[in-house]
C-alpha positions in Angstrom: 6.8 -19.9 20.6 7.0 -18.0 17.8 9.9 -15.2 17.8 9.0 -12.0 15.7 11.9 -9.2 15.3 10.4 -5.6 14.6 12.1 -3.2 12.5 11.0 0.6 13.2 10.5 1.8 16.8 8.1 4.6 16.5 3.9 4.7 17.5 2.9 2.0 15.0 5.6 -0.6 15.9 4.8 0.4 19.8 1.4 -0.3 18.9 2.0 -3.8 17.2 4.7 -4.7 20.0 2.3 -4.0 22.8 -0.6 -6.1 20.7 2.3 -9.4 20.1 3.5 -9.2 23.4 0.3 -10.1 24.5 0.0 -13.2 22.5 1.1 -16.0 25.0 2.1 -17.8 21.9 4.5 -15.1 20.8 7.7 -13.4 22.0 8.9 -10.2 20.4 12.9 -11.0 19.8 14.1 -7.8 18.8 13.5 -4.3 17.7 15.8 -2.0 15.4 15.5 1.3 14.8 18.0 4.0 13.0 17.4 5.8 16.0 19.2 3.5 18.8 17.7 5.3 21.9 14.0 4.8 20.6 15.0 1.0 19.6 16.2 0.5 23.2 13.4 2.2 24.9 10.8 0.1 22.7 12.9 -3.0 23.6 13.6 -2.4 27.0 9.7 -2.0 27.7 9.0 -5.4 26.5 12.2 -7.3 27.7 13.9 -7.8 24.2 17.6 -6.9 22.8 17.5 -3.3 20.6 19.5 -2.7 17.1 20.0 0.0 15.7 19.7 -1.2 12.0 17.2 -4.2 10.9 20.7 -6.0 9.3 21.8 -6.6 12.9 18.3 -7.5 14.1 18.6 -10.0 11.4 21.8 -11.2 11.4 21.1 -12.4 15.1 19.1 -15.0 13.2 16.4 -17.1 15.1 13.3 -15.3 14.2 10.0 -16.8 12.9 8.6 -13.2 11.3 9.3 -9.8 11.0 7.5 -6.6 11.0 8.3 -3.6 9.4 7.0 -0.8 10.5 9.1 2.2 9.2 8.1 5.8 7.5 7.1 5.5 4.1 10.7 6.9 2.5 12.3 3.9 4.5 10.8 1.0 2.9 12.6 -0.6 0.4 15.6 -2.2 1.4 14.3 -3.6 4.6 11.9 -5.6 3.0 14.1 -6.8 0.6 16.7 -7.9 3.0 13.7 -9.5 5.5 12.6 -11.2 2.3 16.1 -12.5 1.3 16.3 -14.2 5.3 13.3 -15.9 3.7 10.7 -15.2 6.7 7.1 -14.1 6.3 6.6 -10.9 6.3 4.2 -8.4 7.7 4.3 -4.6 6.5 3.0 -1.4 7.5 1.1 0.8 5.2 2.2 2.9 2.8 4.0 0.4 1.0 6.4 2.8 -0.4 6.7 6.1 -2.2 6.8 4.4 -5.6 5.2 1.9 -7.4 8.7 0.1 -8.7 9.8 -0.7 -5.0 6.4 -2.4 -4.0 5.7 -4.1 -7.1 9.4 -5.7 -6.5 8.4 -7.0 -3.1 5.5 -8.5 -4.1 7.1 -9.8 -6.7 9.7 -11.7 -4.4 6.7 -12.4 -2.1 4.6 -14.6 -4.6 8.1 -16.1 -5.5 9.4 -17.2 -2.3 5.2 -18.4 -1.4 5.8 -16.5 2.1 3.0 -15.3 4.6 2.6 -11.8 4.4 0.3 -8.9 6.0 -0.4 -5.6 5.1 -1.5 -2.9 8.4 -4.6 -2.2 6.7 -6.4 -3.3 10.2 -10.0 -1.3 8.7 -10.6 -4.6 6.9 -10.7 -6.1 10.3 -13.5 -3.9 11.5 -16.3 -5.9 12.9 -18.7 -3.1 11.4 -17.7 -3.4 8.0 -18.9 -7.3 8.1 -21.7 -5.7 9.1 -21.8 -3.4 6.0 -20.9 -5.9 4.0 -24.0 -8.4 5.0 -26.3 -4.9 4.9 -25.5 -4.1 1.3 -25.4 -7.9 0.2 -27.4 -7.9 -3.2 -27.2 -3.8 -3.5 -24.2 -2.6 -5.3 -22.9 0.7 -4.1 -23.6 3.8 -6.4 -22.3 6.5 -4.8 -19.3 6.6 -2.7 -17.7 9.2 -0.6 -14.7 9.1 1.6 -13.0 12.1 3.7 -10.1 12.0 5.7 -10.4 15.8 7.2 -7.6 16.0 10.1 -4.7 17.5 11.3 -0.7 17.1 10.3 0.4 14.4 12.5 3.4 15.3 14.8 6.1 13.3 12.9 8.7 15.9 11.5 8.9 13.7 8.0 4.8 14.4 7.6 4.5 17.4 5.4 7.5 16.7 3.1 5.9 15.3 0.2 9.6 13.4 -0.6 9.5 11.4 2.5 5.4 10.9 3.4 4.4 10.9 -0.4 1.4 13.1 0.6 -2.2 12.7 2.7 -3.8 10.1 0.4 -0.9 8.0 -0.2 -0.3 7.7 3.8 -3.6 8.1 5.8 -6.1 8.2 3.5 -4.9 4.8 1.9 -7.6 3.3 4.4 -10.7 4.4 2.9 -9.3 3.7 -0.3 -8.8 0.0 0.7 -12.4 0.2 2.4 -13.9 1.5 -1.3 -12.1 -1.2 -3.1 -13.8 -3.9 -0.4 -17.2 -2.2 -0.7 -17.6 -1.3 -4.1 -14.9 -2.8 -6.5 -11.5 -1.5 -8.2 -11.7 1.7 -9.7 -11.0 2.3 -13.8 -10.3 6.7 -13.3 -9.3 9.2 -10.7 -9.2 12.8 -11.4 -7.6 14.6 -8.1 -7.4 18.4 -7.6 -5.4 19.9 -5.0 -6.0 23.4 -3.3 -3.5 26.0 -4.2 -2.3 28.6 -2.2 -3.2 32.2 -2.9 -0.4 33.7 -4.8 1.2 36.9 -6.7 0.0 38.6 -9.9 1.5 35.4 -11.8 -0.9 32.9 -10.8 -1.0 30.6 -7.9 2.1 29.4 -5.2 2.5 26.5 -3.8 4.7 25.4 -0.8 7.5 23.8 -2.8 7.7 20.1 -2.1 5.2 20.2 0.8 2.0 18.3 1.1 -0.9 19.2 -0.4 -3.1 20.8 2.6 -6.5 20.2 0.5 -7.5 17.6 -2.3 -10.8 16.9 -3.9 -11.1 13.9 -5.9 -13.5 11.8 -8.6 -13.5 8.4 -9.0 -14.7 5.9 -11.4 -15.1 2.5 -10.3 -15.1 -0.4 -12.3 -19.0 -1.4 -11.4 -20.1 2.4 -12.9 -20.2 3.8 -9.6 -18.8 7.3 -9.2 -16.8 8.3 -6.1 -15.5 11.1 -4.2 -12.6 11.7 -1.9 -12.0 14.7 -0.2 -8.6 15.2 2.2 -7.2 17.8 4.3 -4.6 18.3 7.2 -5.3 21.8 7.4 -7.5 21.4 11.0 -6.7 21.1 14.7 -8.1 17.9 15.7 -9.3 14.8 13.7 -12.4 16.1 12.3 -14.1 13.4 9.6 -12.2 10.1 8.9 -14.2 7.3 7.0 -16.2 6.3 3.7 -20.0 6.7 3.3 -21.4 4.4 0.2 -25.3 4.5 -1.1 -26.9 1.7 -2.7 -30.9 0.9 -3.6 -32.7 2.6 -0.2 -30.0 2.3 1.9 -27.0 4.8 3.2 -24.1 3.3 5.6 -20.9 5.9 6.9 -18.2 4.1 8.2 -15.4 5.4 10.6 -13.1 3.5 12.5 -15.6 3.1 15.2 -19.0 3.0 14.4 -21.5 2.3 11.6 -24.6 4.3 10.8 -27.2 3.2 8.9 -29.3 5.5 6.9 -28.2 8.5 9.6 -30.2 6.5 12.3 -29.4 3.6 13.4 -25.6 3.3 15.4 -23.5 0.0 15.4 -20.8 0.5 17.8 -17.5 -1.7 16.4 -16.0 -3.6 18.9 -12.4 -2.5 19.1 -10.5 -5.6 17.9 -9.0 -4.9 14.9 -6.1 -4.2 15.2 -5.5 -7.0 17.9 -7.0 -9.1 14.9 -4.7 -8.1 11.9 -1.9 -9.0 14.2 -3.3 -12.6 15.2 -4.5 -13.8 12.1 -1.1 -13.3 10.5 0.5 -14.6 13.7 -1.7 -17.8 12.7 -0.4 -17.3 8.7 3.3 -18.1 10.3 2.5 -21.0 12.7 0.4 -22.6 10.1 -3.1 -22.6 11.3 -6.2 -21.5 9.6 -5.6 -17.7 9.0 -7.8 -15.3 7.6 -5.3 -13.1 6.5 -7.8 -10.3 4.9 -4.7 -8.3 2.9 -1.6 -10.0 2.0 0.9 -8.1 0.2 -0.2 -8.2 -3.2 -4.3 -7.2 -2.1 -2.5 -3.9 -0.6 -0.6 -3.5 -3.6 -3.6 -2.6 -5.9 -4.7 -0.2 -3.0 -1.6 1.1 -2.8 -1.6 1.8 -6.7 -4.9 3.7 -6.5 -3.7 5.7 -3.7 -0.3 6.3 -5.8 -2.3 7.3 -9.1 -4.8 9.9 -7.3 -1.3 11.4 -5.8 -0.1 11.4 -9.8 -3.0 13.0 -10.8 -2.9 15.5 -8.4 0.4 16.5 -9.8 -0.4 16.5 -13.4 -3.3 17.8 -13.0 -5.7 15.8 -14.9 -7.1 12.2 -14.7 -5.3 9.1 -14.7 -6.7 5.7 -15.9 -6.0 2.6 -14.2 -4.9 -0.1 -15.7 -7.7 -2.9 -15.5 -5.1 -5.9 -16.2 -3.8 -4.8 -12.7 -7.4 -4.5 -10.9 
């Protein structure tokens, strides 16, 4: 039986605990949270002891893996103290709000040789296999992502100091879908609505979220690339990546496929039931196809962070190729 302790007790942990605990393989040994009444509730629900801080959670020792699945300002020092306990790792996206902190954990990952994960469950789509085998031979030419919603009801969301911003934490999936589809990309160029303001030129909400970006992107193979984001709407609106290669046009969303605005592949709903069993596997040993370990996240996780910088600068960034 393999014992996995979670650290965070919000939706996405809820989410991965309900998916483990229905491993018969697995047994979910305890869940921390800063907030102890959401750690107990979690816990409760799925017959395990609550913490309320991942040191006691692993200080009670006998685990086989851990999860951490805490806001983006949070990560840090719970992956370095998981690390440290020496057990494998899995991690929910975004990796952090700098580059330093995640480029130290991968760092101590590759040293230690442990089994990590990364929650980028899109990779586990069975449509984008499909995608994949459809474009085989074609290089994309034209990509275009969107990740058009609404500001999700977490009170952290909107402060750019805590969430790092849309692209860094939602829109990181397409991202990681462009990198499988059509390569690494060299330039990004990202310009972010701003409000309507005084006689002095435009205002911006002081440290909040962008509400509107439009980006360029330059990938390594020549293809250009667009992003577009916004969390200015009432419901989910357009979440996914559409690519163009030599006669053929395929839009991707978390659900379905279409091919050349015709034909619709239906996924099949098991991703994230797969991200979770595959690195389940990593930790017992097995044959895993563990799609994005630590490090594969990392470089999406650096294009994500350098479309936020350029955002802020206002003007394009180049990517360093020796990390691509």
């Amino acid at each position: 039986m393999t014992r996995v302790g979670i650290i965070g007790a919000g939706n996405i942990a809820a989410r991965h605990a309900d998916v483990l605990s229905g491993f018969p393989d697995v047994t979910i040994a305890g869940i921390a949270d800063t907030d102890p009444h959401r750690a107990e509730a979690l816990a409760s629900k799925h017959g395990a002891p609550a913490y309320g801080g991942h040191a006691d959670l692993l200080n009670a020792g006998g685990l086989d893996a851990v999860y951490v699945c805490v806001p983006p300002f949070a990560h840090g020092n719970p992956e370095r103290d998981v690390l440290s306990c020496n057990l494998p790792i899995f991690v929910e996206k975004p990796l952090s709000l700098d580059l330093q902190t995640a480029e130290m954990i991968a760092s101590e990952i590759e040293q230690r040789s442990l089994p990590s994960a990364v929650g980028h469950h899109w990779r586990y789509l069975d449509i984008v296999q499909q995608a994949r085998d459809l474009l085989a031979g074609r290089p994309v030419r034209l990509a275009l992502g969107h990740w058009l919603d609404k500001v999700p009801p977490v009170s952290w969301w909107l402060d750019r100091t805590m969430s790092g911003g849309q692209i860094v934490e939602q829109a990181v999936h397409v991202l990681d879908l462009a990198r499988l589809l059509v390569g690494e990309v060299t330039m990004v160029h990202a310009v972010p609505a701003e409000e309507e303001g005084s006689a002095d030129g435009p205002r911006e909400v002081r440290g909040e979220v962008d509400r509107a970006t439009a980006a360029v992107m330059r990938f390594a193979g020549g293809a250009p690339g667009l992003l577009a984001t916004s969390c200015l709407l009432t419901r989910k609106h357009r979440v996914g990546l559409e690519v163009c290669a030599d006669g053929i046009a395929l839009e991707l969303s978390e659900t379905r496929l279409l091919v050349d605005g015709e034909r619709v592949i239906e996924d099949d709903g098991q991703a994230k039931m797969r991200v979770d069993r595959e690195f389940v596997n990593a930790v017992q040993g097995k044959d895993a196809d563990v799609r994005v370990p630590y490090g594969e996240a990392l470089r999406t996780h650096r294009l994500a962070l350098a479309l936020a910088r350029s955002a802020v600068e206002r003007k394009p960034v180049m990517l360093d190729e020796h990390h691509s």
